[in-house]
C-alpha positions as CSV (number, residue, x, y, z in Angstrom):
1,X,10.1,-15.1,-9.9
2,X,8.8,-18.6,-11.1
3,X,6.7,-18.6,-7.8
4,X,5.3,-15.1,-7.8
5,X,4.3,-16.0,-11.2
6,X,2.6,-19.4,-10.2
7,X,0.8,-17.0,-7.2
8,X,0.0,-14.5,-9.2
9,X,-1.8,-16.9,-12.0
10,X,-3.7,-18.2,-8.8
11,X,-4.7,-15.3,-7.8
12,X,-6.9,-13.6,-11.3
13,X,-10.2,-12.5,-10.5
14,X,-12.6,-15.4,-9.9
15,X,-9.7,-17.8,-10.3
16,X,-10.3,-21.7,-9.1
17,X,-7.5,-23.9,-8.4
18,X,-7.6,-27.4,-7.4
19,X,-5.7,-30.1,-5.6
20,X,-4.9,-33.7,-5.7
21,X,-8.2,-35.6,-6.0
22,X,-9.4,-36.7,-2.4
23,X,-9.5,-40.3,-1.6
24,X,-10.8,-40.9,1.8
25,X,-7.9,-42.7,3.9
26,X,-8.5,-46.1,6.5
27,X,-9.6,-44.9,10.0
28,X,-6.4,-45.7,11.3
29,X,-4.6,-43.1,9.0
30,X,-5.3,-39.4,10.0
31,X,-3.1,-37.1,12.5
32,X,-3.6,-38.1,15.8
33,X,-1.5,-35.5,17.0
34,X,-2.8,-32.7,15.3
35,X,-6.1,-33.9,16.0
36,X,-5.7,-33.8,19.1
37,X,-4.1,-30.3,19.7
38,X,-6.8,-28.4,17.3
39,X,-9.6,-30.4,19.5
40,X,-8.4,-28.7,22.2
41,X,-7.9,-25.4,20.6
42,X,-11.4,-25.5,19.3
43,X,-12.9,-26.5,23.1
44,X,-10.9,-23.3,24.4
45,X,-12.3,-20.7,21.3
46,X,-16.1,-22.1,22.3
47,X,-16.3,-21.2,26.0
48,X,-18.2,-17.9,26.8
49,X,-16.2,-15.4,27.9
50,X,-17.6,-13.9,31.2
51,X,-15.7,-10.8,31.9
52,X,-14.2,-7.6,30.2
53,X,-10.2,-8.5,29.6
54,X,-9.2,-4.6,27.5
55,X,-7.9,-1.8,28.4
56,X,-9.6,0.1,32.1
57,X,-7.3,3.5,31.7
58,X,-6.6,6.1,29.2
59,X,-7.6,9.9,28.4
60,X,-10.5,11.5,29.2
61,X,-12.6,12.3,26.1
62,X,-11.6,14.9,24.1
63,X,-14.8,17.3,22.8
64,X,-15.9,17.4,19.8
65,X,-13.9,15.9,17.3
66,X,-15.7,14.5,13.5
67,X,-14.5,11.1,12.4
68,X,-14.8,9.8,8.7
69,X,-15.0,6.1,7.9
70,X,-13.5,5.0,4.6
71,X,-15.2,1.8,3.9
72,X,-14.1,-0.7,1.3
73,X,-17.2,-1.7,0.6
74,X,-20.8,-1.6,2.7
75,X,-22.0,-5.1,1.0
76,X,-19.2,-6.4,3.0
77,X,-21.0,-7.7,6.3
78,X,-17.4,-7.0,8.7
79,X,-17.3,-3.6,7.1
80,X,-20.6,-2.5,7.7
81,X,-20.4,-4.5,10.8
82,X,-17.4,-2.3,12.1
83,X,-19.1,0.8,10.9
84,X,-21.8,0.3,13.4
85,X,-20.0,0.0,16.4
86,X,-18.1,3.2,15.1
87,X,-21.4,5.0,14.8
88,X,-22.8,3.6,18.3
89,X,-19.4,4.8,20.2
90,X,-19.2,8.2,18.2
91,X,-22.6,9.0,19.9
92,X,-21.6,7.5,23.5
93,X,-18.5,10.0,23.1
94,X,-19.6,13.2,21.7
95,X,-18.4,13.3,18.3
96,X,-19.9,13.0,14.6
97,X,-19.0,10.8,11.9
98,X,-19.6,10.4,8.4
99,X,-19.8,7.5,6.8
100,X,-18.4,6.8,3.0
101,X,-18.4,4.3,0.5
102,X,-15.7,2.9,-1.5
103,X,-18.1,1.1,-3.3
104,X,-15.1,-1.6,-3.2
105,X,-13.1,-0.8,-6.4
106,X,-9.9,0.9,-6.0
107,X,-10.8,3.8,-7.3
108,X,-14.2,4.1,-5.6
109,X,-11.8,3.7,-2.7
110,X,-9.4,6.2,-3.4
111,X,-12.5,8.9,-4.4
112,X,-14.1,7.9,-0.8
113,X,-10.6,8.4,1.2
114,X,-10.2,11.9,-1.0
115,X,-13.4,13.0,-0.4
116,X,-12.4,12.1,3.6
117,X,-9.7,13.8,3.7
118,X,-11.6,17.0,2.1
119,X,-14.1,17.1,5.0
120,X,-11.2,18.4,7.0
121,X,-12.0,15.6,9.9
122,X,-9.8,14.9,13.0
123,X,-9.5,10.9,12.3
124,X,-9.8,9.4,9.3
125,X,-11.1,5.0,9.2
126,X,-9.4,3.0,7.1
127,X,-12.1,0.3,6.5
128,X,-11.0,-3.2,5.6
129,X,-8.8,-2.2,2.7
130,X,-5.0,-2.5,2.1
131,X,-4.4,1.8,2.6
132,X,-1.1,1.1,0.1
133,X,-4.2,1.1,-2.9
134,X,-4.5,4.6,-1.5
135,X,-0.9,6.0,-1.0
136,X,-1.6,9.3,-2.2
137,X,-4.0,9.8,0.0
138,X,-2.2,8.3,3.2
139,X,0.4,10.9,2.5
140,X,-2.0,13.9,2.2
141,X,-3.6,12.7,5.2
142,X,0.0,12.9,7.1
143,X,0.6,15.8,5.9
144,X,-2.4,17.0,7.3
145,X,-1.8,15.7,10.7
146,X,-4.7,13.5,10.4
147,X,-4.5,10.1,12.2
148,X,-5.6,7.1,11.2
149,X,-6.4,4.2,12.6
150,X,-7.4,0.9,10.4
151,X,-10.0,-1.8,10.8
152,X,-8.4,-4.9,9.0
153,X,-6.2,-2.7,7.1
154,X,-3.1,-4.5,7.5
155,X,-2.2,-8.3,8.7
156,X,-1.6,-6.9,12.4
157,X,-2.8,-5.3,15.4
158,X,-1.5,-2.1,16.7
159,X,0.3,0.9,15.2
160,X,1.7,0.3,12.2
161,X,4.5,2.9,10.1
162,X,4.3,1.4,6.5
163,X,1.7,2.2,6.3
164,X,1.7,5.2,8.9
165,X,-1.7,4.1,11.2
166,X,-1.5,5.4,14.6
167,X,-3.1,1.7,15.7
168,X,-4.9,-1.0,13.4
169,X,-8.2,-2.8,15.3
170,X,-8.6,-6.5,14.3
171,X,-8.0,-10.0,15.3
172,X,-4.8,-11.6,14.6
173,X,-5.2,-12.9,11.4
174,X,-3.0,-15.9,11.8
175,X,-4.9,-16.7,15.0
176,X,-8.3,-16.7,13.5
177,X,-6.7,-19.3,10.0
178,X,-5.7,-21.8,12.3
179,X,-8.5,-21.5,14.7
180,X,-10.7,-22.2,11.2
181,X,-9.0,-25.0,9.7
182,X,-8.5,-26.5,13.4
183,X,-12.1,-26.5,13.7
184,X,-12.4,-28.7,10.5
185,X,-9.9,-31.0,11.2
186,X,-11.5,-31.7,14.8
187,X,-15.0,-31.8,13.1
188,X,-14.0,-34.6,10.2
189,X,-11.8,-36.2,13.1
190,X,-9.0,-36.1,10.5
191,X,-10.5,-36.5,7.6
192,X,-11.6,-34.1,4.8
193,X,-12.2,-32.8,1.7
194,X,-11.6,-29.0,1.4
195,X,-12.7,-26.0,-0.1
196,X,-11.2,-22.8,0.4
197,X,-13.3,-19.3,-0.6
198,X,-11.2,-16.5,-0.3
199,X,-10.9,-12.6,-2.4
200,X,-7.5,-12.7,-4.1
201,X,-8.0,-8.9,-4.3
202,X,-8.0,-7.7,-0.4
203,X,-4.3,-8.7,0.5
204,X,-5.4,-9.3,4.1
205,X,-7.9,-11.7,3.2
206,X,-5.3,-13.7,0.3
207,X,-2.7,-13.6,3.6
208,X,-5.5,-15.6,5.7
209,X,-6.5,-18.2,3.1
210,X,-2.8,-19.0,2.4
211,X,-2.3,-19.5,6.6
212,X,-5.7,-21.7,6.7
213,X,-4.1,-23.7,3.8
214,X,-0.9,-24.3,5.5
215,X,-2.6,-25.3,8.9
216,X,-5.6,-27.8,6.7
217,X,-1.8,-29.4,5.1
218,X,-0.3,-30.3,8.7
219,X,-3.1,-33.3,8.8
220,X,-2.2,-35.8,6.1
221,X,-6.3,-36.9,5.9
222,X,-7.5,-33.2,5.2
223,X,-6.9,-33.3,1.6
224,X,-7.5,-29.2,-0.4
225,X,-9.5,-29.9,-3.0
226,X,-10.2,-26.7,-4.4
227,X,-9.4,-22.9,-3.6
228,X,-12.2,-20.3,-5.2
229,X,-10.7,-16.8,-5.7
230,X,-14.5,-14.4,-5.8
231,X,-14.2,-11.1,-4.8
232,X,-16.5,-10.3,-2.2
233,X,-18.8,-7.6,-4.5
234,X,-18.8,-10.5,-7.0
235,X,-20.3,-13.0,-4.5
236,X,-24.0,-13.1,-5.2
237,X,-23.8,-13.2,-8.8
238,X,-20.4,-16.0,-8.5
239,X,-20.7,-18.3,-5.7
240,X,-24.2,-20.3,-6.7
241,X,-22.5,-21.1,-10.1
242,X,-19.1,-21.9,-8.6
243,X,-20.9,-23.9,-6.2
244,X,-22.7,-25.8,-8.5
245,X,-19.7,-26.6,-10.5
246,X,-17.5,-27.8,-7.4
247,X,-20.7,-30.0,-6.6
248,X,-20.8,-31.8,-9.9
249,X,-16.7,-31.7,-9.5
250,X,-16.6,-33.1,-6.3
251,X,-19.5,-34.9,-5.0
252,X,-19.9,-36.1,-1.7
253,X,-15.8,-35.7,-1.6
254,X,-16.5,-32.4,-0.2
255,X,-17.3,-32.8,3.3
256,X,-16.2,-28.9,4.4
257,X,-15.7,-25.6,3.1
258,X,-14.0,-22.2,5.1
259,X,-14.5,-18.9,4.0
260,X,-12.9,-15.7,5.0
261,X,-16.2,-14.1,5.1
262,X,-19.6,-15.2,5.8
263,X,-21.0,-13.9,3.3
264,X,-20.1,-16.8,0.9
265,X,-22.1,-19.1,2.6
266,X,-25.3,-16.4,2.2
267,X,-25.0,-17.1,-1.7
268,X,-24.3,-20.6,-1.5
269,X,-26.9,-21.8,-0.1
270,X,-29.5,-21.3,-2.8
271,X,-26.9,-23.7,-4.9
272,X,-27.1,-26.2,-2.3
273,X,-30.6,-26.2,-1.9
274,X,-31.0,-26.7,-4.9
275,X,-28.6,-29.7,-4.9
276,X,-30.8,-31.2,-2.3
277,X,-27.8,-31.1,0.2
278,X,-29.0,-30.8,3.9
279,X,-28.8,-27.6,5.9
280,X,-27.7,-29.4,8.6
281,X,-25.0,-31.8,6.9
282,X,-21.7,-31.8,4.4
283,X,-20.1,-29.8,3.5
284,X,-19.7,-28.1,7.0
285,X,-19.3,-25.0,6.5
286,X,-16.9,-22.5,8.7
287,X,-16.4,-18.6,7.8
288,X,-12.9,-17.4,9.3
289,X,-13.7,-14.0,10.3
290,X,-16.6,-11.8,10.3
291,X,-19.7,-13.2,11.9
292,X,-22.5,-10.8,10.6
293,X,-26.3,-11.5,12.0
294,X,-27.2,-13.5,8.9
295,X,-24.2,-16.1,9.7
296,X,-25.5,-16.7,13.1
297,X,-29.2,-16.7,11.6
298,X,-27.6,-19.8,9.2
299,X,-26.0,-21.4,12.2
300,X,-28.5,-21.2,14.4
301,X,-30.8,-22.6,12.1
302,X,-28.3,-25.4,10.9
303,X,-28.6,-24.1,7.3
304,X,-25.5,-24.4,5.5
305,X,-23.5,-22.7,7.7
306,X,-22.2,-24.7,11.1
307,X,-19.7,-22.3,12.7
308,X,-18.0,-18.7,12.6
309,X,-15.1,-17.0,14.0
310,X,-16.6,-14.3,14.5
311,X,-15.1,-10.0,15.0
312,X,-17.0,-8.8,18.1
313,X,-17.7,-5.9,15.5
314,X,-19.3,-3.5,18.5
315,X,-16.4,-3.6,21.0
316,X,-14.4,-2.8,17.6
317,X,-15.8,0.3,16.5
318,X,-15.7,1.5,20.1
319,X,-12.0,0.6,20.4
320,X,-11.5,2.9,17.2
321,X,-12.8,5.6,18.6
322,X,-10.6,4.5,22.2
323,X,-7.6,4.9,20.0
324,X,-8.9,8.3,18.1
325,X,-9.0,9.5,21.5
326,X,-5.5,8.4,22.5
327,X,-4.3,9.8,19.2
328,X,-5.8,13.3,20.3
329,X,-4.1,13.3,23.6
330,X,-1.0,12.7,23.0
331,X,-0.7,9.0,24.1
332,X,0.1,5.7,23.0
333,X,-2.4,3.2,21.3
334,X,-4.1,0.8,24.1
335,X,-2.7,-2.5,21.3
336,X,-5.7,-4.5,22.4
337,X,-6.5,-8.0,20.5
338,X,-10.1,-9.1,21.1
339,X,-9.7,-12.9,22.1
340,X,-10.5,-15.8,19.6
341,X,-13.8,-17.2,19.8
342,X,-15.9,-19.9,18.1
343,X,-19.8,-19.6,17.7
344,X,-21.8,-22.8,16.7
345,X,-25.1,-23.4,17.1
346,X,-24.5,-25.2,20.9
347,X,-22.5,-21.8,22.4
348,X,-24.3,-18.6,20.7
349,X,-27.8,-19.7,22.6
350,X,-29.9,-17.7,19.8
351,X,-27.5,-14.8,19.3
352,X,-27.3,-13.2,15.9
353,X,-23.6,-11.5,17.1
354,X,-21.0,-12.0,18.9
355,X,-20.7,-9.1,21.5
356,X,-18.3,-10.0,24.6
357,X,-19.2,-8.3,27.8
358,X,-18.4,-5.1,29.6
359,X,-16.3,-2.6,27.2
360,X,-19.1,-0.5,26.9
361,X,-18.9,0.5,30.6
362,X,-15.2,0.5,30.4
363,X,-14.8,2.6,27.4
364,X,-17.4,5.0,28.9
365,X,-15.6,5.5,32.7
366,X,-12.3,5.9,30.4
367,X,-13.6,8.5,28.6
368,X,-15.4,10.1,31.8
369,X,-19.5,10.1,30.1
């Protein structure tokens, strides 16, 4: 109970929680070990992948189904991001869809899922939000017989039964923490000071700053120096303050930040403009998960942001509608994982997504159009 209690005080809405000061250690002292092995991880997550690796069989499309996406919030670039690829693949397949907003309060959430469930639809999206915030309304929707398939709703891939999704389409969350802080630790060599953004509120997001925490702590030279809990509707009016204060804080002790969303380093920026930092220097900046167009346009440009693990967003959304169309047919979810992948400014050669090759053609001889 003591624990949960020291969590839970961590975890109140715009919360920041520090560490032991860093103190830079001698060049001999580091992790060699660990250095090495998340160099090595890191080289493996930047090579372009050249071929389709998902699913090449399944159902034939079933006519004219309507899908709803509940989204958590459409200021959230990896919601919105998903959202297209749902709306690209619903018109490749034959079926409509209607978008909602949960505005990204609870109860703007649970209004958008009752509203979805209203509209009578055969699939229901449960868009980057924890579906337990909305219990009533995953039980009215199983009562219904209306499937429902997540998009970051829970910690892992696949179907799911507490909460009851048919399949849930993301990346595996502990995969894309370590891939994050392994990138810093091979890019300060071993030594680091830290800061961790993350949105206490989304569990799935608290889950992955907790992992990127615990794989920053296996190197003795990558010291935490702060953790800054800002929901992600809160970010442009918190991070450029909370930036500014961690800069006076820390100084040139913080050499790199990570982010489970992008969209941090979009409102930071301004702050370290204005601190006369350079886009192109510390803190490095990593966002573990997401990759919206506006990332890649920072990395790209070297401006405050140098890397992303990015959600191929596209092949996503047409893997939720894939798994609708199992669900209608009687047949089991495809469990595919996109692979891990690292975009810098060297690999995305001008890119403003990441968008592996070839499940468009798949998807579309699967579903015979």
């Amino acid at each position: 109970m003591a624990m949960a209690a020291a969590v839970l005080a961590g975890c109140e809405r715009g919360a920041s929680s520090g560490a032991a000061p860093y103190a830079p250690g001698p060049a001999s002292s580091g992790c060699p070990a660990v250095l090495s092995g998340a160099r090595a991880a890191v080289a493996r997550a930047e090579r372009p992948r050249t071929a389709w690796d998902g699913p090449t069989t399944g159902p034939r499309a079933v006519a004219g189904r309507s899908i709803v996406y509940v989204a958590q919030t459409m200021t959230n670039p990896g919601v919105a991001g998903a959202a297209k690829g749902v709306r690209e693949a619903a018109k490749a397949i034959g079926w409509r869809l209607r978008v909602i907003d949960g505005q990204g309060t609870p109860a703007g959430i649970q209004a958008a899922f009752s509203q979805a469930i209203a509209l009578r639809p055969a699939g229901i999206v449960i868009g980057g939000f924890d579906p337990r915030l909305t219990s009533q309304q995953v039980a009215k929707a199983r009562a219904d017989r209306i499937p429902l398939v997540g998009w970051h709703a829970v910690d892992a891939p696949g179907p799911s039964r507490d909460p009851d999704l048919f399949s849930n389409v993301t990346t595996r969350v502990r995969d894309v923490a370590r891939i994050s802080a392994d990138w810093v630790i091979a890019h300060s060599r071993g030594h680091a000071g830290v800061v961790v953004f993350t949105d206490a509120s989304i569990p799935f997001a608290r889950h992955k700053s907790e992992l990127i925490k615990k794989q920053l702590a296996t190197c003795p030279g990558v010291r935490l120096l702060a953790e800054e809990n800002i929901p992600i509707p809160d970010t442009s009016s918190r991070t450029p303050q909370e930036v500014s204060s961690l800069l006076s804080r820390f100084r040139d002790r913080w050499t790199h930040s990570v982010a489970i969303n992008d969209v941090y380093f979009a409102d930071a920026a301004p702050a370290l403009r204005a601190a006369r930092k350079k886009g192109g220097g510390a803190p490095f900046n990593i966002g573990a998960g997401d990759g919206d167009p506006s990332a890649f346009q920072r990395i790209n440009s070297r401006q405050f942001q140098a890397a992303t693990v990015p959600e191929p967003f596209s092949q996503q959304g047409w893997q939720i509608l894939d798994e609708f169309n199992r669900a209608f047919s009687h047949r089991p979810a495809s469990d595919y994982v996109a692979p891990l992948h690292v975009s810098t400014a060297t690999n995305s050669h001008g890119a403003t997504t990441w968008d592996p090759p070839g499940y468009r053609a798949a998807y579309l001889r699967i579903w015979g159009r």
